[in-house]
C-alpha positions as CSV (number, residue, x, y, z in Angstrom):
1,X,58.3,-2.3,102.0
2,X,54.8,-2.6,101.0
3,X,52.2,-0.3,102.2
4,X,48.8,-0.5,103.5
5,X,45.5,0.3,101.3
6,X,45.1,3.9,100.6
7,X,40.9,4.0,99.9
8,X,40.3,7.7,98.4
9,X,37.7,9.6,100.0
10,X,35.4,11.9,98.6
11,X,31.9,12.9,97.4
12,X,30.9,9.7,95.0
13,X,27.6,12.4,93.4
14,X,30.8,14.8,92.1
15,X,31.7,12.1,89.9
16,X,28.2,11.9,88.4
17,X,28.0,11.9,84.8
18,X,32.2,12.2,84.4
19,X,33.1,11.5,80.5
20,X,35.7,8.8,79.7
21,X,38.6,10.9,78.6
22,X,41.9,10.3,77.5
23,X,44.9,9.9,79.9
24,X,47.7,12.4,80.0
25,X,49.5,15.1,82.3
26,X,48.1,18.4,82.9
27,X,50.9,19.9,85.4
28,X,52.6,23.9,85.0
29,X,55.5,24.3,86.2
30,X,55.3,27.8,86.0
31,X,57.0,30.9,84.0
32,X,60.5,29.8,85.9
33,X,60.5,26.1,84.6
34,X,63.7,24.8,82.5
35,X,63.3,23.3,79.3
36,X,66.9,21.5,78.9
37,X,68.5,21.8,75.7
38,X,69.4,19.1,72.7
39,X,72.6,18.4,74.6
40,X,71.3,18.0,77.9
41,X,68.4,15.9,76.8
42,X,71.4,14.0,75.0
43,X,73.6,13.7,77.8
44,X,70.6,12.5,80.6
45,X,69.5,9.9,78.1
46,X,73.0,8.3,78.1
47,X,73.7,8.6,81.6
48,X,70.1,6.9,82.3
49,X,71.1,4.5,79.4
50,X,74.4,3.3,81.8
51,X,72.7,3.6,84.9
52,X,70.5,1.1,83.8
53,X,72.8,-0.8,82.3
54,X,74.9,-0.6,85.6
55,X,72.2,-1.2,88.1
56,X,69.7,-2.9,86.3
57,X,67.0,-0.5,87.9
58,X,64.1,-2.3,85.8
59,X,64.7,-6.0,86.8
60,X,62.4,-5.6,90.4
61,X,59.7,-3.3,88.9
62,X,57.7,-5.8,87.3
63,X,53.9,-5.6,87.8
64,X,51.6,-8.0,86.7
65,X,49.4,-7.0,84.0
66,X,45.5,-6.7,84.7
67,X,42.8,-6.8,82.6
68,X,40.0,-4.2,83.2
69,X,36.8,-2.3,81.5
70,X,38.9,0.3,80.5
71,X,42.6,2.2,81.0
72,X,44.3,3.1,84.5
73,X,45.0,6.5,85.6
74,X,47.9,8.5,84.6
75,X,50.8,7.9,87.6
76,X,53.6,10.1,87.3
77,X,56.5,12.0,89.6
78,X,55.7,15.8,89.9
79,X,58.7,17.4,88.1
80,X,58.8,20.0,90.9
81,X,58.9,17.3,93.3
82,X,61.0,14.8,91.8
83,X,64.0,15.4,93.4
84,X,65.2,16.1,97.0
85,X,68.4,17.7,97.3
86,X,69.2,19.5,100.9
87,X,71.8,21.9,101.7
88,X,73.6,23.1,104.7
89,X,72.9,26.5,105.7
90,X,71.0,27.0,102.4
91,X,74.4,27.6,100.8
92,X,73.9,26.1,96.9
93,X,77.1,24.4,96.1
94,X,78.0,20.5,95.6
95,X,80.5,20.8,98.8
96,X,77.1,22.2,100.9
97,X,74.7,19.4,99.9
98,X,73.2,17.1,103.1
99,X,71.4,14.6,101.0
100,X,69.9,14.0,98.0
101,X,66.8,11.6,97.0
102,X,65.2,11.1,93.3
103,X,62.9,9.1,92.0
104,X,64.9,6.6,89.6
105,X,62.4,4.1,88.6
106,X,58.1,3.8,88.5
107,X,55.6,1.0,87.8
108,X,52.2,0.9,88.2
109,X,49.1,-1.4,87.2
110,X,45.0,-1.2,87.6
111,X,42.4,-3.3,87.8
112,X,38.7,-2.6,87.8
113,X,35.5,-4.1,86.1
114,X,32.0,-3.1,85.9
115,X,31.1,-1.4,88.8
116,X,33.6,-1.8,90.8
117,X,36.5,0.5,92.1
118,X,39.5,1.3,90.7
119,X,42.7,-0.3,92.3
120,X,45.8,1.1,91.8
121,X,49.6,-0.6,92.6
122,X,52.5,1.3,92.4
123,X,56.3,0.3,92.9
124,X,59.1,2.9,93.4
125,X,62.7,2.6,93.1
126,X,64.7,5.5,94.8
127,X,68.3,6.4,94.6
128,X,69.1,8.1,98.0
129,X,72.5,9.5,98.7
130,X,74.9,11.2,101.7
131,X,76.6,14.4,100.1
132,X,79.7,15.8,101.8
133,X,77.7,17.8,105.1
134,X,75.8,14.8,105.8
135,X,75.5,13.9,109.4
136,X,75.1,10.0,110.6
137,X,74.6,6.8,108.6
138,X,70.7,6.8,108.1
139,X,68.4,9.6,106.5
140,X,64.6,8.9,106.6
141,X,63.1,11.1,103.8
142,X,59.4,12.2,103.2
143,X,56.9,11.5,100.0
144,X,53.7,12.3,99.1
145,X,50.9,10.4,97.0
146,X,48.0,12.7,95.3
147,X,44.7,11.3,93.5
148,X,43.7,13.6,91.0
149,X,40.5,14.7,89.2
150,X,40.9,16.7,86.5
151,X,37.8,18.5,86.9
152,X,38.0,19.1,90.4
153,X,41.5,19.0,92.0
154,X,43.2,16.9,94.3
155,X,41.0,13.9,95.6
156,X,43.4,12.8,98.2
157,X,46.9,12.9,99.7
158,X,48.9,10.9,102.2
159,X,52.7,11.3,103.0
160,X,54.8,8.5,103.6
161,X,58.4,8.0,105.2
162,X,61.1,6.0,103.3
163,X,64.3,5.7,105.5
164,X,68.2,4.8,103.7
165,X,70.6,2.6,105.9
166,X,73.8,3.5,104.3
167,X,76.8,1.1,104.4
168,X,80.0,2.2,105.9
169,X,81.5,3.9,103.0
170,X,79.0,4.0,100.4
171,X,76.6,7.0,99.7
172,X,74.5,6.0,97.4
173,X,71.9,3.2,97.5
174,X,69.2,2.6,95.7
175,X,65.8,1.4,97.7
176,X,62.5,0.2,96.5
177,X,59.0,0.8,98.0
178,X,55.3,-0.6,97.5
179,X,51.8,1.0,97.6
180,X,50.1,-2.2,97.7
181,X,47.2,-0.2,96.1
182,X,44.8,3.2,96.3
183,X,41.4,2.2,96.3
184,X,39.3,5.2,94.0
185,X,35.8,4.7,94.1
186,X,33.7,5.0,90.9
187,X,30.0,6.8,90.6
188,X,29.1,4.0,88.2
189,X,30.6,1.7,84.6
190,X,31.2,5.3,82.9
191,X,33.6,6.7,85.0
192,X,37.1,5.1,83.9
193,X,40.6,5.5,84.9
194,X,41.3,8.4,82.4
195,X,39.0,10.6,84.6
196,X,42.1,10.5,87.7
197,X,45.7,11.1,87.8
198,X,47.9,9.7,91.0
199,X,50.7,12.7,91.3
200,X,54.0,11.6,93.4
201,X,56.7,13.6,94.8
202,X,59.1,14.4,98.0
203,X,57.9,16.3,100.1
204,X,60.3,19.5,99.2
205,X,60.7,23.0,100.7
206,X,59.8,26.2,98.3
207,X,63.5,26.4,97.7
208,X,63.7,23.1,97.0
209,X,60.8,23.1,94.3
210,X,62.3,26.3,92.9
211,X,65.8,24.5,92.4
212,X,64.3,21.4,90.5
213,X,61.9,23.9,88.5
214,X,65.4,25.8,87.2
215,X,66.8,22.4,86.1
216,X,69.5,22.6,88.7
217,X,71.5,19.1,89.5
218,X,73.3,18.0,92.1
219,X,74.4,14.4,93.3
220,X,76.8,13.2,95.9
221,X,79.5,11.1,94.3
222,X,78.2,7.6,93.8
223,X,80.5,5.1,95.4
224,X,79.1,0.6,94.6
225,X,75.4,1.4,94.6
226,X,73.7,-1.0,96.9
227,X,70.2,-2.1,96.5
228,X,68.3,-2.5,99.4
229,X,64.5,-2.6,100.2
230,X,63.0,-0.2,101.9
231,X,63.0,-0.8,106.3
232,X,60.3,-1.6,107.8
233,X,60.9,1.4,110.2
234,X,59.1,3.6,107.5
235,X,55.8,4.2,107.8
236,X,53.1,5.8,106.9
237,X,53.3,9.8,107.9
238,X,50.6,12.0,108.8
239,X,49.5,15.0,106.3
């Protein structure tokens, strides 16, 4: 599904006299985060490898590429926020999990000129699943979008709702979604991309955050993945 315009509003004077800077992540995780070892970085890098090769999650997240007065922002899935894996009852084991949702696949592309704002596309591809306590045939999950400053904090943020049809017998699909672009304003030619960071991510509870931070995993047994755009029931949420 694509999704409306998202224009960023804020004070244009903060931006007065910004530096062009280099583009890359500043995001803590905290004292708790997980930093996975050889092995694991081993084994997620061939599991990726076959799901790609499986699924072919790259072949719809083509953008076109732009040509502009200098680089795009930084667009990237909050680690914390990454995944979304619910429980029943809280109780953290495979046979308790509800549903799970993670970010499989992200493209993104800019364009801006001279004076003019910067406009940011996005896709998203999604693998949503149905663990063993899910309830129903349909799960419509939450995510957020975040325009960063690095100076000043978070710009602007608007949730959105992605929902999962899921075939009889299957519980896993993957779906794809569309920000058909963020609309950041620019105090004049000097201020380029470099100077924002968009930040994605489910909207997660604490516990939630705390059990991607710890490098926890859990999945619900993927029967035939089906791919599937997004319905057009989801819409944009309120914040």
């Amino acid at each position: 599904m694509r999704r409306p315009i998202i224009l960023v509003s804020f004070m244009i004077a903060c931006l007065l006299g910004l530096p062009v800077k280099p583009a890359h992540a500043q995001v803590t995780t905290g004292p708790g985060s997980h930093t996975p070892t050889p092995q694991e970085n081993a084994d997620d890098d061939a599991a990726k490898k076959k799901k790609d090769e499986e699924w072919n999650l790259n072949s719809n997240l083509a953008l076109p590429g732009k040509q502009n007065s200098g680089p795009c922002p930084y667009v990237k899935v909050l680690y914390d926020a990454g995944r979304y894996i619910e429980f029943k009852d809280s109780k953290v084991a495979a046979a308790s999990v509800a549903y799970t949702g993670e970010f499989e696949g992200l493209t993104s592309a800019c364009e801006y000129t001279g004076v003019q704002p910067i406009h940011v596309m996005i896709q998203l591809l999604f693998g949503l699943g149905r663990g063993p306590e899910a309830i129903g045939q349909s799960k419509t999950y939450r995510y957020w979008v975040a325009v960063t400053d690095r100076n000043q904090g978070v710009l602007a943020k608007q949730y959105f709702d992605v929902k999962a049809d899921f075939p009889p017998g299957k519980d896993r699909i993957m779906v794809t979604d569309h920000i058909d672009g963020l609309v950041i304003p620019r105090a004049d030619s000097n201020v380029s991309g470099s100077n924002f960071e968009v930040l994605i991510g489910f909207d997660v509870t604490p516990e939630m955050a705390d059990f991607n931070r710890d490098g926890k995993r859990f999945h619900a047994n993927a029967a035939t993945p089906v791919h599937t755009a997004a319905s057009p029931a989801g819409s944009p949420g309120t914040q």
